[in-house]
N, C-alpha and C positions, 0 to 999 in steps of 0.2 A: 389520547391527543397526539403522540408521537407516532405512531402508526399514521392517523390523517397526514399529518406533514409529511411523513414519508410518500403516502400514495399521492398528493400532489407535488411533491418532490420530482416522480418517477414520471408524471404526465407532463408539467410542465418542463425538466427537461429535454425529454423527448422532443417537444415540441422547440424548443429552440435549437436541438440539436439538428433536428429538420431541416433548421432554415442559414444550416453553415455548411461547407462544404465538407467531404468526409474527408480525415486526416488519414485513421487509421482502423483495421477494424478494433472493436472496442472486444472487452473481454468480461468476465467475472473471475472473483479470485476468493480464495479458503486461508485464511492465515491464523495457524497455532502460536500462543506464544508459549512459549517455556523457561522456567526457570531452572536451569543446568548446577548442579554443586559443583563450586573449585576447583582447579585442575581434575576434573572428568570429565573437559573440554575436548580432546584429540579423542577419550573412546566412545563419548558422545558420537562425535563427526564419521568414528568409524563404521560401529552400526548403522547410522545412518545409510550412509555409503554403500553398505552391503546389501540393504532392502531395496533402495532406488537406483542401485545398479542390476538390479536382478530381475526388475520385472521390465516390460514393458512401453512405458510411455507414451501415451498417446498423441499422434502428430499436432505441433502447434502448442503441446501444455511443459510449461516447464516447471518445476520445482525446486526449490531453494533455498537455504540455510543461510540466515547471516545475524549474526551479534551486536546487540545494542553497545555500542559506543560512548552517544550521548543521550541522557534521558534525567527523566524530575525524579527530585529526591523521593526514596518511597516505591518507587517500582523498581517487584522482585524480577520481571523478567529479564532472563538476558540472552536467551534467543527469540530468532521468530522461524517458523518453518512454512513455507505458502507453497501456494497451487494457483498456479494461473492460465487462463488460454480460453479455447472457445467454450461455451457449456458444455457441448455435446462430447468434448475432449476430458474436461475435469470430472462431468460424470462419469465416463466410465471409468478415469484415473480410480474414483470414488470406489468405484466396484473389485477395483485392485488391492484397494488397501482394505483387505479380508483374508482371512483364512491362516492355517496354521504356521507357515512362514511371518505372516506378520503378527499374530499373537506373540509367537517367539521375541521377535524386535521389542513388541509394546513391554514382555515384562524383561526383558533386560534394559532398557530407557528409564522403565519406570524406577527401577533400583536409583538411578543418581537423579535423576530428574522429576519435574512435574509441570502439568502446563498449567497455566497462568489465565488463558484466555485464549477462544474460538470465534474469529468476525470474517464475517463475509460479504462482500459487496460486487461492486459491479464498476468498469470504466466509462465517464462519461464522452470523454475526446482522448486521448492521444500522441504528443507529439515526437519528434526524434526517437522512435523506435528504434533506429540504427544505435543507438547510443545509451539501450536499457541496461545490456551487459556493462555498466559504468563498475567499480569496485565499491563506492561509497554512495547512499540514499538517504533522501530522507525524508520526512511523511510528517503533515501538517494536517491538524483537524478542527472541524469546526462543528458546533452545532449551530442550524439555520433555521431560521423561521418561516424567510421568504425567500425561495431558490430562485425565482425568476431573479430577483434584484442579485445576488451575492454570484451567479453565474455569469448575467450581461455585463457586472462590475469585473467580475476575473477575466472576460474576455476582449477586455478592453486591457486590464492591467497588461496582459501577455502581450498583446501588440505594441506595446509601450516599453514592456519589458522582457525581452525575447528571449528565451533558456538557452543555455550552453547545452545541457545534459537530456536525457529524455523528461519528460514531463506528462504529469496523465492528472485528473481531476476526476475522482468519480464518485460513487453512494457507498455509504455503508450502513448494509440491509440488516445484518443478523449478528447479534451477540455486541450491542454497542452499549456502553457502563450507564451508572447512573448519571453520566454528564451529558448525555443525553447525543453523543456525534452523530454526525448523518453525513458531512462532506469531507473530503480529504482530496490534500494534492500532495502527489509524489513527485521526485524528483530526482536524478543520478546525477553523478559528478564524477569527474576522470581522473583525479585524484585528491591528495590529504588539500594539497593548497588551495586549488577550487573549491572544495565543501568549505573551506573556513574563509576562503575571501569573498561568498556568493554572496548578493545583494545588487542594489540597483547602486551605480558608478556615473553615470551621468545624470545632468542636472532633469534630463525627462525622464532618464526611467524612474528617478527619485520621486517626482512630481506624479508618474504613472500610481507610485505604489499607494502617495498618500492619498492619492485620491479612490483609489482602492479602498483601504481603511477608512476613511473615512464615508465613504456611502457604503456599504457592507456591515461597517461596525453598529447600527442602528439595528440591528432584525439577523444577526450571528453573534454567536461568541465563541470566541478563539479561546480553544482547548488545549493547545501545546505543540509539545513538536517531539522526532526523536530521530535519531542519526545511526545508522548503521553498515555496518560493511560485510561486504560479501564473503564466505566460509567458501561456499560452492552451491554449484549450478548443474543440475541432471536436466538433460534435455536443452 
């Protein structure tokens, strides 16, 4: 069943995406989580560092390290490591991380760390690209039943309630829990006081939001949320 909703997910986006004008292009993304031990935070970052500073990077994909902040009681992760950019960029990224330099990496990581969880999705729009390198993000997830309704409802929200930070809305294809996600929106902020004072502040954008929730909330449910901040950025 979840597989169908997904392929109509993926057609009827498409198809509304069609019929808006293009923001930005859109991407696909690979995100690790891991759960890092205790202070083996700085030689966590350093390894890192040493592997993604040594190879290559493929134009347009960048890779990123940043640590949960805020999250639900119960989850062990507390990084996340992702891959983002064109396909044809993150594949070959993909064909990079092989071979005996990065075996090396994998078993000294694996010493203090483990990961947690592998999802991969795809962006549906876009917005303020100028303002993805924000320091602070944070990622809201949903599972949907009926995308056409919970998309035309967030596209309306946005006009009502317009981002400060970058902003993107898209699928997520591979490796989603037993809650069963399929939509998320992202979103950066430029600092500590932005991320904690976001929300709607005027009486429309308030008005935008619940009208959001409220036609959305019939045919989604809302999975959570989780807040993190930037380590570093290769590429």
């Amino acid at each position: 069943m979840k597989k169908i909703i997904f392929i109509l997910s993926l057609v009827l986006t498409t198809s509304l995406y069609s019929q808006m004008p293009p923001i930005s292009q859109n991407i696909v993304w690979e995100q690790v989580g891991l759960e890092v031990e205790s202070g083996k935070q700085v030689y966590f970052l350093k390894l890192v560092d040493q592997f993604y500073s040594s190879i290559d990077i493929p134009d347009g994909v960048s890779v990123s390290l940043d640590a949960l902040w805020f999250k639900s009681e119960g989850m062990k992760t507390t990084h996340y490591l992702s891959f983002s950019g064109p396909i044809e960029g993150v594949s070959k990224l993909k064909e990079l991380r092989k071979g005996s330099d990065y075996d090396i990496y994998n078993e000294e990581t694996d010493k203090f760390s483990k990961i947690t969880s592998i999802t991969s999705g795809s962006t549906i729009e876009r917005m303020n690209v100028d303002k993805a390198n924000y320091p602070i993000s944070q990622m809201w997830q949903w599972s949907v039943e009926d995308p056409e309704t919970f998309l035309n409802e967030f596209y309306k929200l946005i006009k009502g309630f317009p981002q400060e930070g970058y902003l993107s809305i898209g699928l997520i294809s591979q490796g989603a829990s037993s809650s069963g996600e399929t939509h998320y929106v992202y979103t950066t902020h430029k600092d500590y006081k932005s991320a904690m004072s976001w929300g709607p502040k005027t009486t429309e954008q308030q008005q935008a939001f619940m009208n959001f929730q409220k036609k959305s909330n019939p045919s989604s449910d809302y999975l959570g949320t989780t807040t993190l901040y930037s380590v570093k950025v290769w590429n």
